[in-house]
Steps between C-alpha positions, in 0.01 A plus 500: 500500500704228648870452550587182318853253504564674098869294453716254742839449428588196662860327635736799408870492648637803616789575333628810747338686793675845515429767760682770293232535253197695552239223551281309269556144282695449204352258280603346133277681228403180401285409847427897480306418182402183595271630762421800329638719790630850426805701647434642791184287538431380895557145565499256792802303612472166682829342612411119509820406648422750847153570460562905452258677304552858400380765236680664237530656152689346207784574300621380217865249557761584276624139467326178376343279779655752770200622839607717754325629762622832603480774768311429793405179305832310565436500838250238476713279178801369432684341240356160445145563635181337275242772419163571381428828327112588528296742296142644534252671352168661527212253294158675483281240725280368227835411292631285829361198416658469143847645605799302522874567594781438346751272629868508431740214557885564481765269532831520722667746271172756572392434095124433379430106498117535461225791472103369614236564657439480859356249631431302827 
């Protein structure tokens, strides 16, 4: 088995960065879906505007268009920050060659412009 890129969220702006929460992202359901993550599901977090990059778990956001990155995560995010939300998962190795990620573009307001493949 190999650990493959499964979804990339790309260009997301956080909407909040709260310390009082206990940890994780909030995303829309719509990008949930989008990149077929799950609640609770580990994800990576690259800040593009500081060049952070954590790990977390997501939650579900209770408002339309709204990320937060919570807990220990706000350390590392503010308000305003572009994002990329990353995804893997394990692809048996003779499946590698004909598997593809999905890649999900958002717009300012953190809503789904476009859902493709991956490609370089």
């Amino acid at each position: 088995m190999i650990n493959l890129l499964k979804s990339k969220i790309q260009e997301l702006i956080v909407s909040e960065s709260s310390v009082d929460y206990p940890g994780s992202i909030s995303l829309p359901l719509e990008l949930v879906e989008a990149a077929r993550l799950h609640e609770f599901e580990q994800v990576f977090v690259n800040n593009k505007t500081t060049g952070e990059r954590i790990s977390t778990y997501v939650v579900i956001s209770k408002h339309h268009g709204f990320v937060s990155l919570n807990g220990a995560a706000s350390h590392h995010f503010k308000k305003g920050d572009c994002i990329h939300v990353l995804s893997y998962r394990l692809v048996n190795e003779e499946d590698v060659k004909h598997f593809r990620p999905t890649l999900i573009r958002a717009n300012i307001n953190n809503e789904v412009v476009e859902v493709v493949p991956y490609s370089i």
